[in-house]
N, C-alpha and C positions, 0 to 999 in steps of 0.2 A: 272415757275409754278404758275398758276393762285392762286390755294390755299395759297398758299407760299408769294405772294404777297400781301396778302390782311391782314386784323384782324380776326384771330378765333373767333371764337365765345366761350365763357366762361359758357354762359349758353343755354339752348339747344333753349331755346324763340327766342335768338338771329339769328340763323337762317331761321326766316321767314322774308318774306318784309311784316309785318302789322299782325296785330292779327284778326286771323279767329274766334276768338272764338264765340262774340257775333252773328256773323253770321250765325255760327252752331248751337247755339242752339235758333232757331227759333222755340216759342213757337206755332207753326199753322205747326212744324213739329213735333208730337209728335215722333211719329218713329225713326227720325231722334234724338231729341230730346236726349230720353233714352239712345240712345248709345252714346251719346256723354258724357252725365253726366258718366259713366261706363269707356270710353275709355282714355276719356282727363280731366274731374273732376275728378278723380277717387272716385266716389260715390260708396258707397257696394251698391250689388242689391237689398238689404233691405229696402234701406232710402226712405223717404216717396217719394222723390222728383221725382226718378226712378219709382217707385211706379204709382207714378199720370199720369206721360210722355207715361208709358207706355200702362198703360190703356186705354187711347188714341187711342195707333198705330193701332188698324185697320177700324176705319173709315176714316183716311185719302189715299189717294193715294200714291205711288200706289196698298199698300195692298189692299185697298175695294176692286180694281178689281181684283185682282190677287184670293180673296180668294170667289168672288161674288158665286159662284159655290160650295161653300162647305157645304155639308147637316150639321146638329149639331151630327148625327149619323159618322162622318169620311170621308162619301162616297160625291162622287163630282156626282151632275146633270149633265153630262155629259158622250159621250160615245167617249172619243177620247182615245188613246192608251196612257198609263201610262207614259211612258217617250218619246213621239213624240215630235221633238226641236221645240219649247220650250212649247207649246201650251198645250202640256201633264200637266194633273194633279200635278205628281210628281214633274215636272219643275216648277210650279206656290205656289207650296208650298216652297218648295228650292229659289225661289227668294224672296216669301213674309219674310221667314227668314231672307234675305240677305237685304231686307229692311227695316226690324227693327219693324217687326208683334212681338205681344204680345206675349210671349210663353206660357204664361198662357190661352191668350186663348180658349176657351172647345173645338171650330171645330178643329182648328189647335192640338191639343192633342188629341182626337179622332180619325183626317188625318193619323198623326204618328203610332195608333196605328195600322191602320188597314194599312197603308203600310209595317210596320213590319212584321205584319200575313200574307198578302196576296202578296209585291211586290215578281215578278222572281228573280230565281238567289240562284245557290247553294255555298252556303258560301259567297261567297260574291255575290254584286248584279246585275241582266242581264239587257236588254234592253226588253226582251220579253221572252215568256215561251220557253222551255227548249232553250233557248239560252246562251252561255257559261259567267260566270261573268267576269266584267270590273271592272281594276283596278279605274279608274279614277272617275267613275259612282258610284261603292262603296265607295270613300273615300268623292265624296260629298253630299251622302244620308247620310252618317256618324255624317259629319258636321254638316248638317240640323238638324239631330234627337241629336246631341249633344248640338246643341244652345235650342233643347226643352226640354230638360234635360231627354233622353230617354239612357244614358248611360249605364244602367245596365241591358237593358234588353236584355234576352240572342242571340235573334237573331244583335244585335249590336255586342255584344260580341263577335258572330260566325264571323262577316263582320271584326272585328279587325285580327280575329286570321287567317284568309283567308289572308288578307294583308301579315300580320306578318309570315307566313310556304305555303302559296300556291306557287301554278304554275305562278303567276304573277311578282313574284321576278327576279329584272334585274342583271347583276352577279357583278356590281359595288353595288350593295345595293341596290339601289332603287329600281322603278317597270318599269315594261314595256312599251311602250308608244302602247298600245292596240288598233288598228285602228286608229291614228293618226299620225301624221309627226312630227320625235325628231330631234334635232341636236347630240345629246350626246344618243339616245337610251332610257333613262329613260325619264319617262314621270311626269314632273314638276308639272301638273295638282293633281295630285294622292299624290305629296308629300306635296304641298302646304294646300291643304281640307284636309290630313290628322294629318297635325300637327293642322291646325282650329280644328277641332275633340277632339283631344287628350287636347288642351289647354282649350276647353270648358269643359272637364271632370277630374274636379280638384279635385275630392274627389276618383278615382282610375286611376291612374300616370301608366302609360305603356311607364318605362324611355327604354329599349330598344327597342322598335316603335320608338318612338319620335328621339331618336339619328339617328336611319335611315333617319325618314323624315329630318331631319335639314341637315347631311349630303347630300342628293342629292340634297337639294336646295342651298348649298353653292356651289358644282359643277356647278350645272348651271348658278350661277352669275359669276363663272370664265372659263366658256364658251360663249363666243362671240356668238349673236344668239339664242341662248337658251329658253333665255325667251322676249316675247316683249317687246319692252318698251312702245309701245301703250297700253294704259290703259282706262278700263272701270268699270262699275256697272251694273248689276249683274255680278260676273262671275259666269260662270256654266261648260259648257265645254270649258273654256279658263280659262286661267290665264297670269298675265303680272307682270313685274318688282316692282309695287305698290304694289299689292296684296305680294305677295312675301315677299319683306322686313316688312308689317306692321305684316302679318303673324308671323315672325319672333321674332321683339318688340313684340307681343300680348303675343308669349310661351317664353319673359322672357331671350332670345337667345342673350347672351355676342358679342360683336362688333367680328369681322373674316375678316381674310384677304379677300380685293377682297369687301366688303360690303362699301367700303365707298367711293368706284370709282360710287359705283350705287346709294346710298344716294346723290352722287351730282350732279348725272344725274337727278335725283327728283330734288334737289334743285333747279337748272337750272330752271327748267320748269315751276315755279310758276309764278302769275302774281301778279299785285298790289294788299296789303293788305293778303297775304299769301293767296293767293286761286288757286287752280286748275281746270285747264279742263279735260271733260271727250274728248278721242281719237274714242272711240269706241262707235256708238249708240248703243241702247238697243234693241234686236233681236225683229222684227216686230212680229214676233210668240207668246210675250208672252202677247201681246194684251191690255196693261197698256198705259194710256193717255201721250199724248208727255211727254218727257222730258224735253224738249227745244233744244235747238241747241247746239251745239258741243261749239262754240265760247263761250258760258257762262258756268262760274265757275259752276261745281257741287260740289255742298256740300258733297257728299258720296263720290269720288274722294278726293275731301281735308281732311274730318276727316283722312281715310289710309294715306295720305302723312305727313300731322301732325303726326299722331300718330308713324310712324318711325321716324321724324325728331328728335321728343323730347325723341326718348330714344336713339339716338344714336350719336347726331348731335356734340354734346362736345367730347366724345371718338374718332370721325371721325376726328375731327378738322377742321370742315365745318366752312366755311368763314362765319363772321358776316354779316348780309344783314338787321338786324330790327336794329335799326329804319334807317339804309341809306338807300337813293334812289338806285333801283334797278342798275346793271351795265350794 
């Protein structure tokens, strides 16, 4: 056994080849920036420092484009359909989130409101008017409007309770895999953005939500298949093995069997100095300036892989690899 073979690692550092860190927080990414101080400093969101970073994040890329369209009234200069992949309003607000946009904000708090008021979708949210709600769809408008801190307002509240007693419940617990292709029938997308959701809304706890969602994402790490292990940034209607586990770490989720066969499938995959690539490019539809190529380390890929590493990588008993050369 490879693991078995080798030096544990004692502290959870010890499982990268190099420290990412200075690398992350590249101050020309503020975006990038802020989350990083919050994810892996653990800065409160208070301190000035998050503070400054953030203020930042929406003149750099790829926010500026993603939110280039947003009136200061909510409403987007644009006449394309609300959730058309990806190019839809909705979708560029959800990724400008996902890239580490200011939640503070005014347009982006404005956007929220008025997709609250006005998006489709009875309890929880549609694709288009009277079209029937999606699990998946509502658990990552959830997310979004939960990293903007729109938790309390009622129409959130109705999209939680829809999750929680609707028609979209799968009879293992989880939800349904609603237009898309499962290996297990539940649909991984919906439990992954819902536990994001629920761990962004820390001042009212929905512990039996939450145990549903954790539950069907530990099924699917011990379902072959289930979830990709190709990984990307943004997700939106995808989700993969990184999002998953960092999900996981973020709400706080004690090590489980089966979690640390997939922590070293991350581990593996890292390259010199602790860094990761993205698998998946960024959907041409959301119309944001290249990324770069696949072959170079993305930073937003490595923060998720870090940030599972270091909360679980000592409990797992993940082989040391910092500071040895790679194997």
């Amino acid at each position: 056994d490879l693991v078995q073979s080798l030096t544990i690692c004692t502290d959870a550092w010890e499982s990268l080849r190099g420290d990412p860190l200075p690398w992350l927080l590249d101050p020309h990414r503020p975006n990038l920036h802020w989350r990083v101080l919050l994810e892996l400093v653990r800065r409160p969101p208070e301190s000035p420092a998050v503070i400054r970073a953030r203020g930042g994040s929406d003149a750099v890329e790829p926010v500026a484009s993603l939110i280039e369209d947003l009136n200061p009234d909510g409403t987007w200069a644009s006449d394309m359909p609300l959730w058309k992949p990806y190019s839809g309003p909705g979708w560029r607000m959800l990724a400008a989130v996902q890239w580490g946009a200011n939640p503070s904000e005014p347009r982006l708090q404005a956007a929220a409101d008025v997709l609250l008021e006005t998006a489709p979708g009875e309890g929880g949210f549609a694709h288009r008017e009277n079209g029937g709600a999606v699990p998946w769809l509502t658990a990552r408008v959830l997310q979004g409007l939960a990293e903007l801190g729109w938790c309390r307002h009622p129409r959130f509240q109705e999209g939680l309770a829809w999750l929680e007693d609707g028609d979209a419940n799968h009879p293992d617990g989880g939800w349904r895999a609603v237009g898309r292709q499962s290996v297990t029938g539940e649909c991984e997308v919906t439990a992954v953005a819902l536990l994001g959701a629920l761990t962004a809304c820390i001042d009212r706890p929905r512990q039996v939500l939450k145990e549903r969602a954790v539950k069907s994402l530990l099924r699917a790490i011990l379902s072959p298949g289930a979830v990709p292990a190709r990984c990307g940034h943004p997700c939106l209607g995808r989700t993969d093995e990184v999002e998953l586990l960092w999900a996981l770490a973020r709400a706080g989720v004690s090590l489980e069997p089966g979690m640390d066969l997939a922590l070293r499938r991350v581990q593996l995959r890292q390259t010199e100095g602790g860094r990761w690539r993205r698998d998946i490019p960024v959907p041409k539809s959301l119309h944001v300036p290249d990324q770069g190529p696949l072959s170079d380390p993305s930073r937003w890929v490595t923060l998720k892989c870090v940030v599972a590493l270091i909360a679980y990588a000592v409990d797992a008993q993940l082989p040391r690899m910092f500071p040895q050369k790679p194997i």
